[in-house]
N, C-alpha and C positions, 0 to 999 in steps of 0.2 A: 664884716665877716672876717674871721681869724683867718690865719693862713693854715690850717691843720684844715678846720671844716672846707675851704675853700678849694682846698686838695682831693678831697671827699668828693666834694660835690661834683669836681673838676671830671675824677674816676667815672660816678656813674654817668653824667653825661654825655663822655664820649664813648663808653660802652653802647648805649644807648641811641649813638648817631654812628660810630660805625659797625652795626648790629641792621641798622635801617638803610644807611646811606653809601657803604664801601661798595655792594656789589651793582652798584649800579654803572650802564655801560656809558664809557664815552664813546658814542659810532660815530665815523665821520659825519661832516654834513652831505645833503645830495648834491651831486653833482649837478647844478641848473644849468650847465653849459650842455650836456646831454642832446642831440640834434632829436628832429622830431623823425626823422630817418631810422633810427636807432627803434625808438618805440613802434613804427610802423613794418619793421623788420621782425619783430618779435612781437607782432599781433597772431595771437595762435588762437583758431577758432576751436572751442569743445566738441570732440565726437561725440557721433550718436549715440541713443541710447546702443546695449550692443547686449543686455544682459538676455536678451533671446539666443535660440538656435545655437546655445552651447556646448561645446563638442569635450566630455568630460574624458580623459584617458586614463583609466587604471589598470595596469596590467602588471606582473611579478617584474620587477628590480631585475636587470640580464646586463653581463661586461660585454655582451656580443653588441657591437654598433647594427643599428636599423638600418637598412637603405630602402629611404619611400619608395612605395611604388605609382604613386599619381599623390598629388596636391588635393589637398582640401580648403576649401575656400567659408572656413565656420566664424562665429564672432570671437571665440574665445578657446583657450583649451586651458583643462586643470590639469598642473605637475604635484603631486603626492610623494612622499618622503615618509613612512612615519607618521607624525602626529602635527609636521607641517605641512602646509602649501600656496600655492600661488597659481592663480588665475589671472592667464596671459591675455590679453587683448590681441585683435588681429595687428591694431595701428600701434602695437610695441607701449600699450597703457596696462594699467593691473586695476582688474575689476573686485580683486578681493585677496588676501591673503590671510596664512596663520602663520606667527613666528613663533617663536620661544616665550611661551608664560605669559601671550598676546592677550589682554582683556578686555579690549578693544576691538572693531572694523578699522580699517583704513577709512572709510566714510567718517568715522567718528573719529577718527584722527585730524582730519581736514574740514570735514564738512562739506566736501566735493566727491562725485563720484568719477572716479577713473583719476584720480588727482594730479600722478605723474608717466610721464612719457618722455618716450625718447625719439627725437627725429635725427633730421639731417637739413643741412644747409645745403640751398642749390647756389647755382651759377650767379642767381643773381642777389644774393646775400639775403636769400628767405627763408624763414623756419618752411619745413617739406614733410609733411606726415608720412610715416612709413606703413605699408603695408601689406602683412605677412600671408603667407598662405601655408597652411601647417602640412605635417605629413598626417597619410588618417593612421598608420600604426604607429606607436612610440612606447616605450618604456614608460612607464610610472612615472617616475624623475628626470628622465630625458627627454627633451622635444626639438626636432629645428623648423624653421620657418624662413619663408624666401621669399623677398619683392623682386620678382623679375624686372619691374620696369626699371630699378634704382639697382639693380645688381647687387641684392644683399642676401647673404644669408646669414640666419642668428640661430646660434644654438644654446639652448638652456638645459645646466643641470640642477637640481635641486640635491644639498647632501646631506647627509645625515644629522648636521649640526647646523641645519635650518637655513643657509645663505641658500640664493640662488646665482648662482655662477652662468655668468653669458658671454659669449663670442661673438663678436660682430667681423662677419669678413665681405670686404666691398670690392668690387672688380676695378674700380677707381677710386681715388684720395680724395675721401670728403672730408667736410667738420661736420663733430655731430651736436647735438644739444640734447638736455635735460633742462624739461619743465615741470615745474611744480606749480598746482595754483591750490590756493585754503584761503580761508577767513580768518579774522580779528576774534581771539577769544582769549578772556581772562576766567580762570577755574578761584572756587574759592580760598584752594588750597595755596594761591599765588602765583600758581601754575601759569603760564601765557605761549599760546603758538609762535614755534619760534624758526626760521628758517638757519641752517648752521653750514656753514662750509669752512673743514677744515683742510691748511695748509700749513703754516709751521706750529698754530695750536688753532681750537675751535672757534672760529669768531660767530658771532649771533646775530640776528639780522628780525627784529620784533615784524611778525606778519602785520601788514596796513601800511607799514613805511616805504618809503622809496629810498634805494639807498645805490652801489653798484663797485664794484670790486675788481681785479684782476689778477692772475700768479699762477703757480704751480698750488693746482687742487689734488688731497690724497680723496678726498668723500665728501658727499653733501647730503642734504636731507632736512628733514621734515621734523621736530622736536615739541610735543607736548604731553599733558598728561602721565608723564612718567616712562612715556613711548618713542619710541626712534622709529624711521624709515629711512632708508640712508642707500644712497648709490655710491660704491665703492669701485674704483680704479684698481687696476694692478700694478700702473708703473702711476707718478706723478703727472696729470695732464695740465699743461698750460693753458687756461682759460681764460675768459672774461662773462662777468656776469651782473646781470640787471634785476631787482625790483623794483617792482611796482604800489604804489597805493593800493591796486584794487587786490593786490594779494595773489600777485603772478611772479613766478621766480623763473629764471631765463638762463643757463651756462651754459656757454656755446665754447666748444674746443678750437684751439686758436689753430694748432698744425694739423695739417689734413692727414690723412692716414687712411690704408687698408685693410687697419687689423683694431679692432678696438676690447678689450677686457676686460673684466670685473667681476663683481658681483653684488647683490640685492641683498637687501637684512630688513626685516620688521622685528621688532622684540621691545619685551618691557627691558627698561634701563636697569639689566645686572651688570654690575661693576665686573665680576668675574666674567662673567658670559662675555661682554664684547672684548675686554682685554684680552682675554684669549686670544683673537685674532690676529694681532699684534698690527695693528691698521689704526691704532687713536683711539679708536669707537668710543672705549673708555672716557675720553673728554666730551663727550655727549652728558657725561652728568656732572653739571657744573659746582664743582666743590669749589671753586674760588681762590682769592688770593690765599689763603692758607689749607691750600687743597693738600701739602706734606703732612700736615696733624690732621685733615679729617680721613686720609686715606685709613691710615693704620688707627682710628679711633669706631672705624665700618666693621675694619679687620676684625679690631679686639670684639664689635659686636657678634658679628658672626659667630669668632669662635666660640664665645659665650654659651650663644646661644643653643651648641651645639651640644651643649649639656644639662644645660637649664630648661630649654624650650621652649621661653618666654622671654621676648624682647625689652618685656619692662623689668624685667627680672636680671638683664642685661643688661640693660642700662645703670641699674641701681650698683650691681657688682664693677660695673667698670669706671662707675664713678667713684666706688671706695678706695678701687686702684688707682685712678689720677690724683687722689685726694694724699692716697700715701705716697707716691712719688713725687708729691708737689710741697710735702709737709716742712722739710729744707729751709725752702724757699718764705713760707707761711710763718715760721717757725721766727723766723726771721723780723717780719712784718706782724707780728704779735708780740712779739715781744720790744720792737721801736713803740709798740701802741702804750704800751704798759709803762714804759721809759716817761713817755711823752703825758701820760698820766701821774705820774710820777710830780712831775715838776711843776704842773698845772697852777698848782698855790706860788711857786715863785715867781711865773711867768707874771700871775694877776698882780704881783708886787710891782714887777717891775713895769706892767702897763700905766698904771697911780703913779709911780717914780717920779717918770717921765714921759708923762703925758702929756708936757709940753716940749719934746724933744723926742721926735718920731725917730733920729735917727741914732741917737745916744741908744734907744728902747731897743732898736733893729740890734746894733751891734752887743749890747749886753746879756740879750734873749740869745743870741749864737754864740757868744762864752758859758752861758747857761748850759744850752743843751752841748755842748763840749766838755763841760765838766764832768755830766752826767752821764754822757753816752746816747746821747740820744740823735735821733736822726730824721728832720722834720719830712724826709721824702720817703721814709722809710717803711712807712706805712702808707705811701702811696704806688710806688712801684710798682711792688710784689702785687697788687691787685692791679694794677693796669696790666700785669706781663698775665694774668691768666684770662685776660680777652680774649687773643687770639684759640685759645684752649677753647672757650666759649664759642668763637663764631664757628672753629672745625665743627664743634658739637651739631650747631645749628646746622651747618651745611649737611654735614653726615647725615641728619636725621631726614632734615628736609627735602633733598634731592638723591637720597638710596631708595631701591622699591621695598629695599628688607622689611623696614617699617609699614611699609604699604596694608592697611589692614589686617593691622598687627593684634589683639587684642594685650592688654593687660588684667586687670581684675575688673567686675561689676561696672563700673558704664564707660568705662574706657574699651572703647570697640575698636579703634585704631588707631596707634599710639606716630601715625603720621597727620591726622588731622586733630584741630581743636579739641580742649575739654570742651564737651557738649555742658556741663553743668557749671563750668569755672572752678572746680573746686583744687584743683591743680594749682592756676594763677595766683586761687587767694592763699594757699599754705603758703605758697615763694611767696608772694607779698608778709607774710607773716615771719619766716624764716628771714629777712629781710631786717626786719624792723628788728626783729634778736639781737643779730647782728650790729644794726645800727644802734642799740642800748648799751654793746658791747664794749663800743667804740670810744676812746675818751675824746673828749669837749674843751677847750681848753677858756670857754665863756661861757658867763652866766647868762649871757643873754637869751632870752626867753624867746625872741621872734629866731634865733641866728637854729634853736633847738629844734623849731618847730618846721625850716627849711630841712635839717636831716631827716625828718620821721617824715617828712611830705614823698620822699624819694622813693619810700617802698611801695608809697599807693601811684607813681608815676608807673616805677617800671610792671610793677601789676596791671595795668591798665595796657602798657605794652606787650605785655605778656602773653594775654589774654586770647589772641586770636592766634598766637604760634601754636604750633605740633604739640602735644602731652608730649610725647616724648621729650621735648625738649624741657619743658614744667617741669619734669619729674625731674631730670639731671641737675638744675639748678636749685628745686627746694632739695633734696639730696645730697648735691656739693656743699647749702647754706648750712642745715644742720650739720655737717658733718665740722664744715667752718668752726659753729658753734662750738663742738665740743672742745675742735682743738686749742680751740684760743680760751677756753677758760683751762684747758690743760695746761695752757701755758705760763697763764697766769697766775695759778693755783704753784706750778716749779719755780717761777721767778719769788712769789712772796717768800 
């Protein structure tokens, strides 16, 4: 195989392997030195059911603070906000909430019910279920609750922008813990339950694994489906934390303390919504090592959208726009194509020459293209440097909700999950092979031909199970490829 085609080939391949293979994680391994001490410390057994005898509070929003007048000893109470809420458990678990744009239960977020809690560590380094007893009047959004035997009172407020804000004040300096437990689930959209704790960025933790960590944590949580649940700190807490196989998550605070802070978020993953917070959240949606070019490639959708009204209608316009700011560059790499077509006939000369002097052949073919201006990488480049453009693409599409049941035209119903009918995969396979007709050859050989045209039915086949959205961006980008390079070609003759 010629060194031109071999360059060629070279491009799609690793488009193709880091498209599939970059974002995959390396976690450490588990720690197998872990005592059996450790796990028998953080065996937390699941409370009862608790969804009876629930004490629902709704009453008009007041700045005037409550002071209870006797303790209520109920399973549950609901705090209202608006068009969110949260349903407290007495043992400091949540039986049900609504966040922001939430399409989901917390049950179907997990597949557990009551999935997370928050206790305390006693004296003798054991997870301590907490257990509140509420006021019976409260505000709508305000509630507190007090375990007199552990000296704790916890006050919750729910605000208008959907967090729920809690106070933990203890008459003595405990550690406290946050447990999560869920199940192993892969969505078809490639989705997979993921456990996240961030501290200097988001690290991921695949629910079923065993794995274990420690440091200064800003939030942790719960990540599938497009949805976050996330316990948020006020200041940085120093922790250390355990999973388990069976899909138990364990972060226990390492300095004991009287005063503890936060707040509570459920919501579908808006990029805008949780950065607003200015707490990370944001890295809940894993855009990846080229997360600089998919931020502002979400942006430009957005604002698109915001006049168009159709995501796919967005996508097509923002591809014309990368396509013209990227022309330069193409411009460039179309016209080395055409150089290196160009010379083709003298190349085949010089391979007969000295065909028994492989390196006389080397050195006379790079006088060649020196003569001519031609530049054997130069038409490989400029198509490796728009991968990264590509994976932004992918990631943006893949893990934004914007797309989430987006429609485009007639059977594209949601330009975040597959074309249901292929017909997307096979234009880009088509757009593809244009391209590659396009492209000059610098052998006759007939099997080295049949290698190029095989590469549009590979990455078609790749294709095929990704986002339309993302189908549509690349047969889009190809024709548009298309035209420029016969523009090109049409200025150089």
């Amino acid at each position: 195989m010629n060194n031109d085609q071999k360059r060629t080939v070279l491009a799609f391949t690793i488009s193709g392997l880091i498209l599939f293979a970059w974002n995959a994680f390396f976690m450490p391994k588990t720690d197998r030195a872990i005592e059996d001490k450790v796990v028998a410390d953080n065996n937390i057994s699941r409370p009862a059911d608790q969804k009876k005898n629930v004490s629902i509070v709704k009453t008009e929003t007041s700045s005037q603070e409550v002071v209870p007048t006797h303790l209520s000893e109920v399973a549950s109470v609901e705090l209202v906000n608006g068009d969110y809420n949260f349903t407290v458990n007495s043992d400091f678990s949540f039986a049900s909430a609504k966040g922001n744009d939430s399409g989901i239960t917390l049950n179907e977020l997990s597949d557990e019910d009551n999935f997370f809690r928050v206790l305390v560590v006693n004296g003798k380094n054991q997870l301590e279920n907490i257990n509140l007893k509420f006021e019976e009047i409260a505000m709508s959004s305000v509630i507190s609750g007090y375990d007199e035997r552990l000296g704790l009172k916890v006050t919750f407020e729910l605000n208008a922008d959907g967090r729920l804000f809690y106070t933990i004040d203890s008459t003595n300096a405990v550690n406290f813990a946050f447990s999560m437990k869920s199940s192993e689930k892969h969505e078809d959209n490639r989705s997979l339950r993921q456990f996240i704790v961030n501290q200097m960025d988001a690290k991921r933790y695949a629910v079923g694994k065993s794995d274990d960590g420690e440091g200064k944590v800003k939030w942790l949580g719960l990540d599938f489906h497009h949805h976050i649940f996330a316990s948020v700190f006020k200041e940085k807490s120093v922790s250390k934390f355990y999973i388990k196989e069976s899909g138990e998550f364990v972060l226990r605070t390492i300095e004991p303390s009287n005063n503890l802070n936060g707040y509570f978020v459920f919501a579908l993953k808006n990029y805008d919504y949780l950065a607003s917070f200015n707490d990370q959240l944001d890295l809940s949606i894993d855009f990846g090592l080229f997360s600089i070019l998919a931020v502002p490639i979400l942006k430009g959708m957005q604002f698109i959208y915001k006049y168009v009204g159709n995501y796919g209608l967005a996508v097509i316009i923002l591809t014309f726009i990368i396509r013209f700011l990227t022309f330069p560059l193409q411009f460039k790499s179309f016209k080395s194509m055409k150089k290196m077509q160009t010379v083709q006939p003298e190349i085949a000369k010089l391979k007969e020459k000295f065909k028994d002097d492989p390196a006389r052949q080397q050195k006379e073919t790079m006088e060649l293209f020196k003569r001519a201006g031609a530049n054997p990488l130069g038409g490989c480049l400029p198509m490796l440097l728009q991968v990264p453009i590509f994976i932004a693409f992918y990631q943006a599409i893949n893990n934004s909700v914007d797309l989430v049941g987006a429609p485009f035209i007639l059977w594209i119903h949601d330009l975040s999950m597959k074309d249901p009918y292929y017909v997307l995969p096979v234009l880009m396979g088509i757009t593809m092979l244009m391209q590659t007709k396009l492209n000059p050859s610098t052998s006759a050989d007939p099997n080295q031909k049949k290698i190029m045209y095989i590469m549009p039915l590979v990455f078609c086949f790749i294709m095929k199970d990704l986002p339309a959205g993302l189908n549509l961006y690349f047969c889009v980008s190809n024709l548009l490829g298309v035209g420029q390079q016969l523009l090109v070609y049409k200025t150089i003759d």
